[in-house]
C-alpha positions in Angstrom: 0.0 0.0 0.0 1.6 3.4 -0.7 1.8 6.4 1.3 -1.0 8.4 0.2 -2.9 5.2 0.7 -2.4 5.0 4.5 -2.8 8.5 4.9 -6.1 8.7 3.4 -6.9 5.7 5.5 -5.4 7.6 8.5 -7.5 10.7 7.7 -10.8 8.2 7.5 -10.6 7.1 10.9 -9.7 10.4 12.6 -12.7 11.3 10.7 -14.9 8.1 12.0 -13.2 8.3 15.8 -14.3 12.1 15.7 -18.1 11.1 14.9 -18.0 8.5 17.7 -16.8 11.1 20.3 -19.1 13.5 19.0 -21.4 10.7 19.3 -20.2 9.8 23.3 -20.8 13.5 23.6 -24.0 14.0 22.6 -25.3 10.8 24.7 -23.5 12.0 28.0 -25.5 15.6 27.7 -28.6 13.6 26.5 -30.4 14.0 30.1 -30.1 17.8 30.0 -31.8 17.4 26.2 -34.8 16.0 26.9 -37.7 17.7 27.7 -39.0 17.4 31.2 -43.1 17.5 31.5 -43.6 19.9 34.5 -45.8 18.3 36.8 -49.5 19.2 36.8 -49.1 19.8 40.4 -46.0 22.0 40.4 -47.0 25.6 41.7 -47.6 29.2 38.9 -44.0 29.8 40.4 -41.2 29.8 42.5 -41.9 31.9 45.9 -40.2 35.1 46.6 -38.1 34.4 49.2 -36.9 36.4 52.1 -32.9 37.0 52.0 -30.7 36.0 55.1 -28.6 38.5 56.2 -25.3 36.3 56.2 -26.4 33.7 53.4 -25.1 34.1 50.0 -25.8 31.4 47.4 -24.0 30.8 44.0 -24.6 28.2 41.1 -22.6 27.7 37.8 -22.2 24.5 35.3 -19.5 22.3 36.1 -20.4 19.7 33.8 -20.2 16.7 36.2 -23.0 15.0 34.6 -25.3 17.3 32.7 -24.6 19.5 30.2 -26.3 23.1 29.2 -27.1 23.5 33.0 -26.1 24.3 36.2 -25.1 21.5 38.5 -23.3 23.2 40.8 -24.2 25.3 44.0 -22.5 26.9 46.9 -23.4 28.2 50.0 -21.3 31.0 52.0 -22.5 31.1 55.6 -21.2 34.2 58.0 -19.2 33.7 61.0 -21.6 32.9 63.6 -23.8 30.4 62.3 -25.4 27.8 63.8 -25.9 24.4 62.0 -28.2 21.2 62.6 -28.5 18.3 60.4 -30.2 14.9 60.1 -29.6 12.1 57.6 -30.7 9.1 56.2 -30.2 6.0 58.0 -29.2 3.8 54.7 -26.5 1.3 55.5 -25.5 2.7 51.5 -25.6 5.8 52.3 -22.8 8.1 50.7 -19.3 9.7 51.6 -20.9 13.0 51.5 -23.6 12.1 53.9 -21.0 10.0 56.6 -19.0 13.6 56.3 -21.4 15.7 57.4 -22.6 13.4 60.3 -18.8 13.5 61.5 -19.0 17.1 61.3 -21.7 18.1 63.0 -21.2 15.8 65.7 -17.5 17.7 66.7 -19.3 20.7 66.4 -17.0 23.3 65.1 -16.5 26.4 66.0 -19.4 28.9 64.7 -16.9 31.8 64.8 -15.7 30.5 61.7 -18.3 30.6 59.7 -19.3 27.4 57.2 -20.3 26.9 53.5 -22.2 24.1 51.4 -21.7 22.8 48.1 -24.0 20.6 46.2 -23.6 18.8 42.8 -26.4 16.7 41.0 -26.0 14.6 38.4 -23.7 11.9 40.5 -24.8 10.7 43.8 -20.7 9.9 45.1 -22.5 6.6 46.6 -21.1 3.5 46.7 -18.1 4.3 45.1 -15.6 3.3 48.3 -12.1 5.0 48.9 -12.3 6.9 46.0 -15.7 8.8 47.2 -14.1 9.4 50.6 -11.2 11.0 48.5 -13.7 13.3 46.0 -15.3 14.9 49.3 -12.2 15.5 50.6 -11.1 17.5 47.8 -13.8 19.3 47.3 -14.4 20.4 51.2 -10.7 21.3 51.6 -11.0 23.1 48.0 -14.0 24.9 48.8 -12.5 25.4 52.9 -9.3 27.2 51.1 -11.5 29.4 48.4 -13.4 30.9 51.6 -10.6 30.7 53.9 -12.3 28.4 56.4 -11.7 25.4 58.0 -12.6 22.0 56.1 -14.3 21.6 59.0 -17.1 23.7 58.3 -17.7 22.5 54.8 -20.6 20.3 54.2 -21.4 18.5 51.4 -24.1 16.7 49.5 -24.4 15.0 45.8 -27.4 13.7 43.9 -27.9 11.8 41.2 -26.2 7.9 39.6 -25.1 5.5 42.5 -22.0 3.9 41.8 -19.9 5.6 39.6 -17.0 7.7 40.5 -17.5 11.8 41.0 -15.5 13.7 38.9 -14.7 15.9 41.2 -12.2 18.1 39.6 -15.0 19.5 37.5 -16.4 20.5 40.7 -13.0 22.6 42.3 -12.3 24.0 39.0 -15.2 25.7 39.1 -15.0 27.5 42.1 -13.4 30.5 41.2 -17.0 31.3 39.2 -18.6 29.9 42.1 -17.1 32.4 45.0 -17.2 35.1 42.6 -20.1 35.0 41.8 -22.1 34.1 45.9 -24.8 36.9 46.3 -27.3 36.8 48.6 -30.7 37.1 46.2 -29.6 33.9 44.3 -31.2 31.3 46.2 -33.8 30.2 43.7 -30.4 29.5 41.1 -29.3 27.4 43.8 -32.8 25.5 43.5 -32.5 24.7 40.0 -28.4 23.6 40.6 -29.3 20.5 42.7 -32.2 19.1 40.4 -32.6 15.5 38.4 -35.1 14.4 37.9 -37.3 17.4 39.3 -39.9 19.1 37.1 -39.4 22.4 39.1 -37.2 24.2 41.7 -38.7 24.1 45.0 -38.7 26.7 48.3 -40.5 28.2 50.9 -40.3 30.4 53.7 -41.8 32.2 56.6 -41.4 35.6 59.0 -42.0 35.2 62.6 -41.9 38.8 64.9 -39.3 38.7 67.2 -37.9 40.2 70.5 -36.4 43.5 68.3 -37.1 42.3 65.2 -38.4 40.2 62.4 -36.5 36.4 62.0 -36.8 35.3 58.6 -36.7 31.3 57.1 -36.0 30.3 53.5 -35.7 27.3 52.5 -34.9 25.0 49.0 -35.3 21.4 48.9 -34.8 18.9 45.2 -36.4 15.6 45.1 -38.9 13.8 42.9 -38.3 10.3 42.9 -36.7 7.6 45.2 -38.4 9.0 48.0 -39.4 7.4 51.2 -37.2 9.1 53.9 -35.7 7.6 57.0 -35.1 10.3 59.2 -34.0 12.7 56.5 -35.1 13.1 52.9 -33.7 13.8 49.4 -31.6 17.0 49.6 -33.1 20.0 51.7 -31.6 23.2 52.9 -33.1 25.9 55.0 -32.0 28.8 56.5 -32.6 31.2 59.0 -31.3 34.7 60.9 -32.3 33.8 64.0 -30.1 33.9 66.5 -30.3 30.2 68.3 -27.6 27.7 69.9 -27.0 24.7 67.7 -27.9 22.5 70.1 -31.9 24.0 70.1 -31.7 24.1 66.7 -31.3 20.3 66.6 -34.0 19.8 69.0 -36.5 21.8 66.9 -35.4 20.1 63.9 -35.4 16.5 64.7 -38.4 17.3 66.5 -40.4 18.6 63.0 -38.8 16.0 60.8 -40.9 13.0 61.7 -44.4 15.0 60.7 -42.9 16.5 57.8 -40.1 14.8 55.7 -41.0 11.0 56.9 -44.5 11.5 56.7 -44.2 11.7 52.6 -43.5 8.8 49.9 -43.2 8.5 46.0 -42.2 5.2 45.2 -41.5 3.6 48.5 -37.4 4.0 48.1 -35.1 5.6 50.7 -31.9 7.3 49.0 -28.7 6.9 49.8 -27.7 10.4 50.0 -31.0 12.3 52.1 -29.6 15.7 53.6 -31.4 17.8 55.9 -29.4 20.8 56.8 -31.2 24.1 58.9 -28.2 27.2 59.3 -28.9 29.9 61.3 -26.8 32.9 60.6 -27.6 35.0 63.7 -27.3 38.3 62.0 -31.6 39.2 62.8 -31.9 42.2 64.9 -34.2 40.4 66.9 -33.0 38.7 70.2 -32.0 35.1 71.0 -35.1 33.3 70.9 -36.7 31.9 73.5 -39.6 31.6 75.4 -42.8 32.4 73.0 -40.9 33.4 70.3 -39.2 29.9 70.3 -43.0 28.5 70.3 -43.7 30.9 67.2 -40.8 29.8 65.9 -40.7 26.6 66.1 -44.1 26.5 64.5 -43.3 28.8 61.4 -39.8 26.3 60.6 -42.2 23.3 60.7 -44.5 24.9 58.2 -41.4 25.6 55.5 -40.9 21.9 56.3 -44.0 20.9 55.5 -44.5 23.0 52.5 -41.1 21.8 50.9 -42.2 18.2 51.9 -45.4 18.7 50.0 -43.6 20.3 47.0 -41.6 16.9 46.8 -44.7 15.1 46.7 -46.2 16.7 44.1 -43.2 16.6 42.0 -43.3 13.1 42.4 -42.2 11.2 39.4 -45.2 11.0 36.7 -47.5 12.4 39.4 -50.8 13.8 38.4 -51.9 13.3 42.1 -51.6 14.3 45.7 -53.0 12.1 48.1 -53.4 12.5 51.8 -53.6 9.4 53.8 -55.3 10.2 57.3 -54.8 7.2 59.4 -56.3 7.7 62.6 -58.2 5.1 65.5 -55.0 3.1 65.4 -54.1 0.8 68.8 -50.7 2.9 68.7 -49.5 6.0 66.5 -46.6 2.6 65.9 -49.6 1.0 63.9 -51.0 3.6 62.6 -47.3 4.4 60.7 -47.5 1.3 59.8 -51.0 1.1 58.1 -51.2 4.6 56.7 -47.6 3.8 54.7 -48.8 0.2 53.2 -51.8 2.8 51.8 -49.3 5.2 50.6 -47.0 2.7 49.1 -49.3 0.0 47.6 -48.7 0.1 43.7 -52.1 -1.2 43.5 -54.2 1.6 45.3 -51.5 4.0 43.8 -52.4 2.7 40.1 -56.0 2.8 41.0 -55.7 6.5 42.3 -53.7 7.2 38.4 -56.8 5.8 36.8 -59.7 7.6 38.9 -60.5 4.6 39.9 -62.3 4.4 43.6 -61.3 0.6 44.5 -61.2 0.8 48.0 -61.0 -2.7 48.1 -57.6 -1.8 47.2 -57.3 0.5 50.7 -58.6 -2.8 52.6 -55.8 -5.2 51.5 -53.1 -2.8 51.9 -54.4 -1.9 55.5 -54.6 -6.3 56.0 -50.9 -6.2 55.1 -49.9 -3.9 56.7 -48.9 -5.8 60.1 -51.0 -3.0 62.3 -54.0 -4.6 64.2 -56.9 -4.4 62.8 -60.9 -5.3 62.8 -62.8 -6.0 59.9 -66.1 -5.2 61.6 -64.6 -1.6 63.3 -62.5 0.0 60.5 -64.6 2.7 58.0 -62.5 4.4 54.8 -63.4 7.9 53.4 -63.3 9.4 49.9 -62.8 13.1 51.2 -66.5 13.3 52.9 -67.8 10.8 51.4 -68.6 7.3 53.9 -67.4 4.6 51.2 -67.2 1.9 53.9 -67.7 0.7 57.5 -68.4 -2.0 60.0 -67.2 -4.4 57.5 -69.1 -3.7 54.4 -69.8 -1.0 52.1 -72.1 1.6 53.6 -75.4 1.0 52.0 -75.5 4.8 51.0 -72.2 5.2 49.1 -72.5 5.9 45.4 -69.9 4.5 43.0 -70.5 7.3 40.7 -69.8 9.7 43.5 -66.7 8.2 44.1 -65.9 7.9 40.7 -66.1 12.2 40.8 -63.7 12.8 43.7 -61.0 10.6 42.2 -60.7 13.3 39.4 -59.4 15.4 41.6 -55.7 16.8 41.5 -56.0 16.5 45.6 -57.4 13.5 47.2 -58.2 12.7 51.4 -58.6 9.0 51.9 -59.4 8.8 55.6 -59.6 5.5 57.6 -60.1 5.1 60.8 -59.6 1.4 62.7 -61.5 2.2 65.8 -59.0 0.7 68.0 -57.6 3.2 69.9 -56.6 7.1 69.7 -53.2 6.3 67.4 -53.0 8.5 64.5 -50.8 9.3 61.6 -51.1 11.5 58.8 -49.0 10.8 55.1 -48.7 11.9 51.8 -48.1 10.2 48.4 -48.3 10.4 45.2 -50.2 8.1 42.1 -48.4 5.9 40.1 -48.5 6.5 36.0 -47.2 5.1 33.2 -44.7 8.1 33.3 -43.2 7.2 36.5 -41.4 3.9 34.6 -40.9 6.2 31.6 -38.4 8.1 33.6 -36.7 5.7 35.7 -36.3 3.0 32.5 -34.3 6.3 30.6 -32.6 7.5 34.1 -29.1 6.5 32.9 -29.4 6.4 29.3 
């Protein structure tokens, strides 16, 4: 073969190895290309959040998984904040998540401030030494950029289990990142830790003070794999209130079991649920305690519930939210335990996606369940409507009418045992065709 020969051959397969990169390329920034269906439940908008004084938020595209986006966020905290957290209890969970347990449990010193950074599109779970060594760089990168200690740095990814973070893509771009923290740019943080999340999600509330107004904001991602154990899917609020850590812990652990575990999608705990509450300390208003801690107390459990909700009704392929009002229980144990098998049966969840108003469905997933239970006491509600009781259907219930209130966007089902005074309240979501739509395409 002569010269020009293999050159021309040479030439053909730069030219065929460039279409197959181009190719690799196009595939890798394919989840940021498709089209995401906002969910019919999603709110007109994202709220207009208060800013807190000593919070200053930053996002830019780092390219760790998506492309065309930001998947990047940082959060500058002033000197003086406080910090609580809780986590999920997965035996997988991440690097990022054992970190920030360590963390908070030497408490470091507040003086010194404390930032957060966030990537989605990679989870950093179950990826061993190497996911221990990608939040070490990153905390002591970001710890060096603000001039902090690495032991104020918290971190949290979201996105693919098992496969390793490329987390170079993630230092390299914090020069943008600190350049660019500003205090209005919360709701950019938002839209930085979404996957699979139809819209950006936050909430907040004002309570009057001793001096002075305290104000909470908070942002929370999440859509699917949700069923939280003790934490859920990646939440971060934030306050000016000036409060010890250690209260701050009490009030949020105290709020998280009505709120964040009292919701499911699909039934699955992540391995990388974050619950981080900051407060910066920088309200005029005077450490609270007292009523104000009542008042308090109150308006942070309402941002918890409102984010929790918002999760919910970005669930996956929802069209749907469904309250599940468990109450007459022999324990509030039992009732956990009966108003979840509700929430998480894929056959009263399908049933709920097609209108349908089986509540035979409702009486299985309560026989399941493992909570005590009588036949002949328990009755099941449809919003107002008495669909059954003492162990039959009531003899006044109208198919038709229940047929109407499962075209609803919002659904009650109520069902009490008549056992006892135990009582729990969840929230979940229908199950569509869409739902297996996105989790069949999640990696491809």
């Amino acid at each position: 073969m002569g010269k020009t020969d293999w050159k021309a051959k040479a030439k053909a397969l730069r030219k065929k190895l460039r279409v197959v990169k181009e190719g690799a390329a196009a595939t890798a920034a394919a989840p940021a290309s498709k089209a995401k269906q906002v969910s019919p439940l999603a709110p007109a908008r994202f709220p207009t959040l208060p800013r807190i004084a000593g919070a200053e938020f930053a996002a830019v595209e780092a390219g760790v998984r998506y492309r065309n986006r930001k998947d990047v966020m940082l959060i500058r905290l002033a000197p003086g904040t406080t910090i609580a957290g809780v986590f999920t209890r997965s035996t997988t969970r991440s690097a990022a998540v054992r970190d920030c347990e360590a963390k908070l449990a030497t408490r470091g010193s507040a003086g010194t401030g404390a930032a957060i950074v966030v990537n989605s599109g990679n989870s950093n779970a179950f990826t061993g030494k190497l996911g221990e060594e990608a939040v070490t760089a990153i905390t002591g990168a970001v710890a060096r950029a603000l001039d902090m200690p690495a032991a104020r740095v918290f971190s949290s990814s979201t996105g693919v289990i098992g496969e390793p973070l490329p987390h170079d893509r993630i230092t390299a771009s914090l020069p943008d990142l600190t350049a660019a923290l500003r205090e209005d740019a919360i709701e950019m943080a938002a839209h930085a830790m979404m996957t699979t999340d139809t819209f950006p999600k936050g909430a907040a509330a004002t309570v009057q003070g001793d001096g002075g107004i305290i104000h909470i904001a908070g942002i929370a991602k999440g859509s699917g794999m949700i069923a939280p154990d003790m934490a859920t899917m990646l939440v971060y609020i934030f306050t000016d209130a000036r409060i010890p850590a250690a209260s701050l812990q009490k009030m949020l652990s105290r709020n998280t079991d009505a709120t964040f575990n009292s919701i499911t999608v699909d039934s699955d705990t992540s391995t990388s649920d974050t619950l981080l509450l900051a407060a910066t300390g920088q309200s005029a208003a005077a450490e609270i305690k007292g009523p104000v801690a009542k008042a308090f107390e109150a308006a942070l459990h309402g941002v918890m519930r409102d984010l929790a909700l918002q999760v919910v009704r970005d669930g996956e392929g929802a069209t749907k939210l469904v309250e599940i009002r468990l109450t007459g229980a022999r324990s509030n144990a039992d009732a956990a335990r009966a108003a979840f098998a509700i929430a998480n049966s894929p056959l009263v969840k399908t049933a709920i996606a097609g209108q349908d108003p089986n509540w035979g469905r409702i009486v299985a997933a309560i026989g399941k369940s493992g909570a005590e239970a009588d036949r002949d006491l328990l009755s099941i509600r449809f919003g107002d409507i008495l669909v059954a009781e003492k162990g039959w259907r009531n003899p006044d219930y109208n198919e038709a009418d229940g047929a109407a209130y499962m075209r609803q966007p919002e659904l009650v089902i109520a069902v009490d045992l008549g056992l006892g005074t135990g009582k729990r309240t969840v929230w979940t979501c229908d199950l569509t065709a869409r739902y297996i739509e996105i989790n069949a395409d999640y990696r491809s």
